[in-house]
MMTF fields as JSON, N, C-alpha, C and O atoms, coordinates in Angstrom:
{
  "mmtfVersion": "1.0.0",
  "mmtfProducer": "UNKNOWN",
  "numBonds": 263,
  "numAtoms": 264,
  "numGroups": 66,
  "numChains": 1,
  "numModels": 1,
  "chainsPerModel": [1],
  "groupsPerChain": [66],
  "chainIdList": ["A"],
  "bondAtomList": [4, 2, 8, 6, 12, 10, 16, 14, 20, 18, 24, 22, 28, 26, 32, 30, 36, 34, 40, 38, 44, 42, 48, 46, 52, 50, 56, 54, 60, 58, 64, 62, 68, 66, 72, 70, 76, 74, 80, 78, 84, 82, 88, 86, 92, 90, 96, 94, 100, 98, 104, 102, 108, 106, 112, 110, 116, 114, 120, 118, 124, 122, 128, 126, 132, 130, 136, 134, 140, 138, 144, 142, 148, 146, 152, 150, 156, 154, 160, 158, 164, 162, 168, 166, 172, 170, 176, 174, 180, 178, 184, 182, 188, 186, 192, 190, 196, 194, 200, 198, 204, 202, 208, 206, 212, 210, 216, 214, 220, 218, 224, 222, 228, 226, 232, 230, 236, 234, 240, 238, 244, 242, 248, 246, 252, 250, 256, 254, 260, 258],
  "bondOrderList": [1, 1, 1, 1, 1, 1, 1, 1, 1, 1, 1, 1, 1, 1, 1, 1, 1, 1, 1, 1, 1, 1, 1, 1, 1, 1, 1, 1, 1, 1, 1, 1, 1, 1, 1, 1, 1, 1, 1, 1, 1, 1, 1, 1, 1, 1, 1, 1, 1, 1, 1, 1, 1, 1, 1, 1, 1, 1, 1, 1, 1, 1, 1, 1, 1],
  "groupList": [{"groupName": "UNK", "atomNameList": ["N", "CA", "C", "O"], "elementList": ["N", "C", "C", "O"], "formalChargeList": [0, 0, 0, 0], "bondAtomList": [1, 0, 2, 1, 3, 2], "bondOrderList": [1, 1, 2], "singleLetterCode": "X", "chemCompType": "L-PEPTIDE LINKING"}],
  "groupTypeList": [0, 0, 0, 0, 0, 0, 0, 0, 0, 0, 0, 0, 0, 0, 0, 0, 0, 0, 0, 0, 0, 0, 0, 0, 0, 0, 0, 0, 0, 0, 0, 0, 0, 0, 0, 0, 0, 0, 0, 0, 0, 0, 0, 0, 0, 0, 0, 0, 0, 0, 0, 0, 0, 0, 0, 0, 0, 0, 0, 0, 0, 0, 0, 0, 0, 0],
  "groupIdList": [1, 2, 3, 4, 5, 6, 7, 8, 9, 10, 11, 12, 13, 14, 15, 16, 17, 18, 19, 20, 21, 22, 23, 24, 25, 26, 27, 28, 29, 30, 31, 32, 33, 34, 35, 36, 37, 38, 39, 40, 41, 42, 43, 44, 45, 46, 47, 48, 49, 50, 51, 52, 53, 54, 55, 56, 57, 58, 59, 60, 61, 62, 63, 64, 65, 66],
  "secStructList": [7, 7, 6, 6, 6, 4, 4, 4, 1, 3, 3, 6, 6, 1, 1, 6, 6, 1, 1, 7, 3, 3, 7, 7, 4, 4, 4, 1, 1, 1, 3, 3, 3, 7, 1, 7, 1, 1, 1, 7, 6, 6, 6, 7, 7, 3, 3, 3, 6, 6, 1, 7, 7, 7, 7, 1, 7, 1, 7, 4, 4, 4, 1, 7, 7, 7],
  "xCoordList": [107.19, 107.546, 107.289, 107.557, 106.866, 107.012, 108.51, 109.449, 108.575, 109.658, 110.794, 112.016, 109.911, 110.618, 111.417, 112.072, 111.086, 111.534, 112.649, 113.635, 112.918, 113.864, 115.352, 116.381, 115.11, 116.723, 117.628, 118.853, 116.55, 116.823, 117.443, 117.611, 117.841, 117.965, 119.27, 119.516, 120.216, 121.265, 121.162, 120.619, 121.749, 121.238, 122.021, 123.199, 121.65, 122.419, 123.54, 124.35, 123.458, 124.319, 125.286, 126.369, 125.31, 126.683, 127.308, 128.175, 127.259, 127.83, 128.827, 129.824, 129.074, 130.184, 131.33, 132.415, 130.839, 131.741, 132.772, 133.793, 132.889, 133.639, 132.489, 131.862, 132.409, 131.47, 129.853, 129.503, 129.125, 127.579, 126.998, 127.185, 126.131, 125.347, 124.135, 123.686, 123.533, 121.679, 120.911, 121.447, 119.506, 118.832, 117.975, 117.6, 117.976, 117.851, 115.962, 115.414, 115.396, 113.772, 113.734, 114.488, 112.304, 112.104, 112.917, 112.86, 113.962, 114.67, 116.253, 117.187, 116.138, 116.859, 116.017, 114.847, 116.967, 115.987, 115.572, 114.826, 115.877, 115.437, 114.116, 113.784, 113.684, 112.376, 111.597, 111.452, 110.486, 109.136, 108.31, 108.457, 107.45, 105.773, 105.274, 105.633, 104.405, 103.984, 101.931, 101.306, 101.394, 100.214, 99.913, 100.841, 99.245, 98.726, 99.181, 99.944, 98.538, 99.743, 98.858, 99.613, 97.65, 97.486, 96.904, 96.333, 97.152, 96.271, 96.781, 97.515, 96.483, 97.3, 98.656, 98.701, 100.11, 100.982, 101.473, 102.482, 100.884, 101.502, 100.739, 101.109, 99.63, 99.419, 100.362, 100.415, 101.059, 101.914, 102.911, 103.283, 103.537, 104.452, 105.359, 105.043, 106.489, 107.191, 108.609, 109.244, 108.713, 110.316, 111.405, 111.176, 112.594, 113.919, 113.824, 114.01, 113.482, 113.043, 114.264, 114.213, 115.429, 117.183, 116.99, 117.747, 115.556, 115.336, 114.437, 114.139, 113.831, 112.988, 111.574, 111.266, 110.729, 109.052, 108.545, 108.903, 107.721, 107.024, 105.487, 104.55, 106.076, 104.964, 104.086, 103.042, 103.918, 103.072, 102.606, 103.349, 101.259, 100.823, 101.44, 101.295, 102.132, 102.634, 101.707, 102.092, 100.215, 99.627, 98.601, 97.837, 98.402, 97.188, 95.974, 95.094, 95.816, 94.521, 94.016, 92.874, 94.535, 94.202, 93.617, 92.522, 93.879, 93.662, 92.295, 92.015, 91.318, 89.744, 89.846, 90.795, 88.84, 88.45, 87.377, 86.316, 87.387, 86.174, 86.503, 85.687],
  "yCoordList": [70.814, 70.696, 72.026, 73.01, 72.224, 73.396, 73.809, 73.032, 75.156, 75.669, 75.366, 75.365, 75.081, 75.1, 73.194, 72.748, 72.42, 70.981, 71.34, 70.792, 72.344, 72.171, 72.632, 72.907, 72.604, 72.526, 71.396, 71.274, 70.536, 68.851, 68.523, 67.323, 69.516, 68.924, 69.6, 70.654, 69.084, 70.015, 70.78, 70.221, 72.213, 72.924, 72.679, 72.736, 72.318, 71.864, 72.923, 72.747, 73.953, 75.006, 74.831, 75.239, 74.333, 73.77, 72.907, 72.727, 72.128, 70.5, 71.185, 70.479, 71.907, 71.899, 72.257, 71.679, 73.427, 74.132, 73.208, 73.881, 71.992, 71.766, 71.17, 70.119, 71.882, 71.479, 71.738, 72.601, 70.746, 71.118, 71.68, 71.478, 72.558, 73.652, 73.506, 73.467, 73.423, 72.936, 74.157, 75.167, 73.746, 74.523, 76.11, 76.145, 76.735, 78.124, 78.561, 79.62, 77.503, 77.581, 79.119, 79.743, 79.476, 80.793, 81.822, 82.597, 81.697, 83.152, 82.902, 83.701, 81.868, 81.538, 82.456, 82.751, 82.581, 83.058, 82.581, 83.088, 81.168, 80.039, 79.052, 78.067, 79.125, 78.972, 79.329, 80.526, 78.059, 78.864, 77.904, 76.799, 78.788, 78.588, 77.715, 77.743, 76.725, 75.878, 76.295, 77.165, 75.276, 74.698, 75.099, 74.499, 75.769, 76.653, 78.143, 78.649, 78.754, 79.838, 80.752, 81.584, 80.868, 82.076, 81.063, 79.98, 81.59, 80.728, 80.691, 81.579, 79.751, 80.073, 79.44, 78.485, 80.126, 80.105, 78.439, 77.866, 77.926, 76.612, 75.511, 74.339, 76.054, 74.618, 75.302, 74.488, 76.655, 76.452, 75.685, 75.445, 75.165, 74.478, 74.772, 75.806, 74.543, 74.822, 74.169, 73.178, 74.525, 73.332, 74.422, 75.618, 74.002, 74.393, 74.52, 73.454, 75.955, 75.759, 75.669, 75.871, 75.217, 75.258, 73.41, 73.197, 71.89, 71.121, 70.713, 69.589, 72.291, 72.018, 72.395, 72.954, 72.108, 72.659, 71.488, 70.359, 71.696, 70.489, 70.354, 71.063, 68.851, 68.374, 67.644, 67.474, 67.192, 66.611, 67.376, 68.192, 67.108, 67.825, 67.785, 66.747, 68.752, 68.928, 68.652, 68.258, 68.941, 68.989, 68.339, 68.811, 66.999, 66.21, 66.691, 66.9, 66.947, 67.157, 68.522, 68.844, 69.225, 70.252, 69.978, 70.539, 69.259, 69.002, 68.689, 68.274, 68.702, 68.502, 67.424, 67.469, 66.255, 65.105, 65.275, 65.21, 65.487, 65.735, 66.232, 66.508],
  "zCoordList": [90.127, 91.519, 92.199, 91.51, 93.301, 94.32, 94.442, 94.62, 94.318, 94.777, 95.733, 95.584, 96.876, 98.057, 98.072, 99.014, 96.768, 96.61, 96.063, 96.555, 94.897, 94.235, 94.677, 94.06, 95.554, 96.453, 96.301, 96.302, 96.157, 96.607, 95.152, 94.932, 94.026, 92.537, 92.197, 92.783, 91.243, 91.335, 89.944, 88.991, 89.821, 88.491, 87.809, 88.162, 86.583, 85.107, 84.687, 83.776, 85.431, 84.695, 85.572, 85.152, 86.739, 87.504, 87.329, 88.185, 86.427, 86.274, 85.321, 85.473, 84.646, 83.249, 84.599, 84.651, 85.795, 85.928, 86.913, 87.054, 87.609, 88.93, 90.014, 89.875, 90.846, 92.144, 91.448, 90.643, 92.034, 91.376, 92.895, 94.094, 91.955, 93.11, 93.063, 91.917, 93.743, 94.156, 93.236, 92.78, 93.112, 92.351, 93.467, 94.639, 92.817, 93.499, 93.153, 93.46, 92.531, 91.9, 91.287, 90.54, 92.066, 91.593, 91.249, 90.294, 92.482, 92.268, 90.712, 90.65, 89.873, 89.315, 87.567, 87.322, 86.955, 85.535, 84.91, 84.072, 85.002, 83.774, 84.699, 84.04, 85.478, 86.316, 85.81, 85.563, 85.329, 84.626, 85.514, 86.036, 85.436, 86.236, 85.593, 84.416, 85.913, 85.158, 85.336, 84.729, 86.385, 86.731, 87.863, 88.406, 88.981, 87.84, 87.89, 88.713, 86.812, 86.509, 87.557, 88.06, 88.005, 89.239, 90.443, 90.318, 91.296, 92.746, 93.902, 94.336, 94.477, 96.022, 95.667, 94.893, 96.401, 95.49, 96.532, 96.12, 97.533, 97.657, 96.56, 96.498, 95.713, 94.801, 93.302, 92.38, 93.029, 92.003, 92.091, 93.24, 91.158, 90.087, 89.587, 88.999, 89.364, 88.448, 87.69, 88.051, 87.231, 86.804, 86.197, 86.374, 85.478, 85.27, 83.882, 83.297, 82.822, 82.2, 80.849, 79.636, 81.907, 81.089, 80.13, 79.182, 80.712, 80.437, 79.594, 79.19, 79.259, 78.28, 78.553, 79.606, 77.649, 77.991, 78.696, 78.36, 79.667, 80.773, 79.574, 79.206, 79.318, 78.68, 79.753, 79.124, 80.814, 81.663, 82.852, 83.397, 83.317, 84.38, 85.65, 86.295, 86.161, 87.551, 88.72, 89.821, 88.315, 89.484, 89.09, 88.248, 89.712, 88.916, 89.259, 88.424, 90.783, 91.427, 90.658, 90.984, 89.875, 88.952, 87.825, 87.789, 86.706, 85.798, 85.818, 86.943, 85.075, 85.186, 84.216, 83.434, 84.126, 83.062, 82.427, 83.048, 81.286, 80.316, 79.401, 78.521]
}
C-alpha cells in the first residue's frame, strides 16, 4: 500500500493495549518498503512489517511477464 493509505488501517501493536490507534506507515519502525525499492516515491509500497514478509506484488503495473 502507499503510505499515505495506511492511516485507514489500525496498528496491531494497539489492539493488546485499550483504544486502537491508526497506522503511522513510514514514520513507524516496523514499516518496510516493499516494490519498488527506488523510484518516484508515489509508485513505492509498503506494508507493516509487525504481519510478516509481503509475499505478493504490491504494485502490479511493475512487475514485468517473462
Amino acid at each position: 500500500m502507499k503510505h499515505e493509505e495506511s492511516g485507514g488501517y489500525t496498528c496491531p501493536q494497539s489492539l493488546g493495549g485499550g483504544k486502537p490507534v491508526p497506522c503511522i506507515g513510514k514514520a513507524c519502525a516496523a514499516w518496510r518498503w516493499a516494490e519498488p525499492k527506488w523510484g518516484p516515491p508515489e509508485k513505492r509500497r509498503g506494508y507493516c512489517g509487525l504481519g510478516g514478509e509481503q509475499k505478493y506484488p504490491l504494485n502490479p503495473e511493475n512487475e514485468q511477464v517473462g
